[in-house]
N, C-alpha and C positions, 0 to 999 in steps of 0.2 A: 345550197342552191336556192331554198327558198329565201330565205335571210335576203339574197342579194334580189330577187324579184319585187319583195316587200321592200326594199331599200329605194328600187325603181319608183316604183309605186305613189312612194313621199315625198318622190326628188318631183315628180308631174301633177302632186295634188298640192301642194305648197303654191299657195299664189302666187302670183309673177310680184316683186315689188319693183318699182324704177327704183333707177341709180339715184344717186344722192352726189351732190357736187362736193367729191371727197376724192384723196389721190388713193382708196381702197375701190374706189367706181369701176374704176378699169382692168385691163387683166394683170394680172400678177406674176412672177415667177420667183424663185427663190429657191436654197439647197435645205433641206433638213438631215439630221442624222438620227437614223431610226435602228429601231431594235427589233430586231425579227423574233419574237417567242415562239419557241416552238419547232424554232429551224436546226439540222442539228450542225453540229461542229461548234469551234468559239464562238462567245457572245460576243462578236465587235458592232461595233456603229458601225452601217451601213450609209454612206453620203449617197442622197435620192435629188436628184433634180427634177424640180415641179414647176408646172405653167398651169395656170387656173381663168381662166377667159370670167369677163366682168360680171356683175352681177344681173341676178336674174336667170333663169337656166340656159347653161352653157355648156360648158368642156371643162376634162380634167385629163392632164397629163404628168405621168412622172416615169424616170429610169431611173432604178436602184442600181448601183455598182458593188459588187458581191467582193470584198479586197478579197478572201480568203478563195476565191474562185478563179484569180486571176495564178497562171502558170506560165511559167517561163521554159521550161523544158517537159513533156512539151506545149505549143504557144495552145492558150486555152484563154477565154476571158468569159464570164457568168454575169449575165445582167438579168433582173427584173424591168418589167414592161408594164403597165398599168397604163390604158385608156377607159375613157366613159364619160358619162353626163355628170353634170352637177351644178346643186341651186346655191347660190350663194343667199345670206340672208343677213340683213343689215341688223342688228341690232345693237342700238345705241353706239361707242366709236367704235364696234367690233365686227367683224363678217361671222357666219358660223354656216360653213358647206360641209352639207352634204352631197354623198358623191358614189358612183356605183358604175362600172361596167366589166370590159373585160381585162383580162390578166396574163402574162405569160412570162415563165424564166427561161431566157435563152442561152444556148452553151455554143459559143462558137470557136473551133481551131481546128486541130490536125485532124483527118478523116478519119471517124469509126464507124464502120458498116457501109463505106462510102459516103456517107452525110459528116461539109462541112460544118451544117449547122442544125443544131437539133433544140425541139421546142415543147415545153409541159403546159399544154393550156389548165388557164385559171380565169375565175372571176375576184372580182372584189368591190367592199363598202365600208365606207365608215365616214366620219367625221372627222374635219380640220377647224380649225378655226384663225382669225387673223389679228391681230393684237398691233395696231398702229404705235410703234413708237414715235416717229416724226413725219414730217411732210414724205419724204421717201424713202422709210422701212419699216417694216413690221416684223414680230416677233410670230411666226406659223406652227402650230402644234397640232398635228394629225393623228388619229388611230383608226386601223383600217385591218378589216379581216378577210383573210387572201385563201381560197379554196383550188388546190391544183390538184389535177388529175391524170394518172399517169398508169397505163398497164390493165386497168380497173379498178386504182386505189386512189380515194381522193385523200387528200390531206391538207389542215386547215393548220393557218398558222398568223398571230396579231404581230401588227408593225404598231410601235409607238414611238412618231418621230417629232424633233423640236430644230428649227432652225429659222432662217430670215428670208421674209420674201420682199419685192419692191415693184413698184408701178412697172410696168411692160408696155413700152410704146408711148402713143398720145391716147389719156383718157377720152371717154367720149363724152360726149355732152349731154348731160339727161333730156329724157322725152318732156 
């Protein structure tokens, strides 16, 4: 817990930089496939879809899709939820955000205990970074430390994910 307040903390003392007239200026979105350490059952790739608002502090969003969570009989689907802040930070053709807020894995399908949908809150922080291959893509590589709480047991577990993000929408215009 404190990890993620200290993470706050860096993401709001980090000067603000402007944008730079680059197609990495704007927001981003892209899928990576990450590896949950720590989680148990199979090590698969988890496909996470991520949006990352422009640079300078902003927003960060992702949902992981759990394959090994999803059940057909019966109907069950397991996703992670990641929201929070984050400061994008230009250096040289590269972004490097950091990023920190709330967390949660949700289980939704056939009623147990009455409840459709039942939820483990967590935090999380870590570092992505943005790797421009061309005018519109880039190569994203994230790791991120996810603290869920559940019963009165927390449990901490690192994602390290690699995939492709691309311009979202019309960039904006630097200040």
């Amino acid at each position: 817990m404190r990890s993620c307040v200290v993470a706050l903390w860096l993401i709001f003392m980090v000067p603000q930089v402007r944008a730079q007239a680059s197609p990495l200026a704007g927001r981003v979105w892209g899928v990576t496939f990450d590896h949950w350490r720590g989680a148990s059952g199979a090590a698969l790739l988890r496909p996470s879809l991520r949006a990352t608002g422009p640079r300078g502090t902003g927003w960060e969003l992702a949902l992981t899709i759990f394959p090994d969570g999803i059940w057909i009989v019966p109907p069950l689907l397991v996703v992670g939820v990641q929201a929070g802040l984050a400061q994008r930070i230009p250096i040289g053709p590269v972004d490097l955000i950091a990023k920190a807020g709330g967390a949660a894995i949700l289980q939704g399908g056939m009623p147990e205990e009455g409840k459709v949908l039942r939820a483990v809150p967590g935090v999380q922080a870590g570092l992505g970074l943005l790797v421009p291959v061309d005018r519109r893509s880039t190569i994203r590589l994230d790791v991120t430390r996810h603290v869920y709480s559940a019963m009165g047991y927390e449990t901490g577990v690192w994602s390290f994910g690699v995939g492709v993000a691309g311009p979202w929408g019309k960039a904006r215009k630097p200040r």
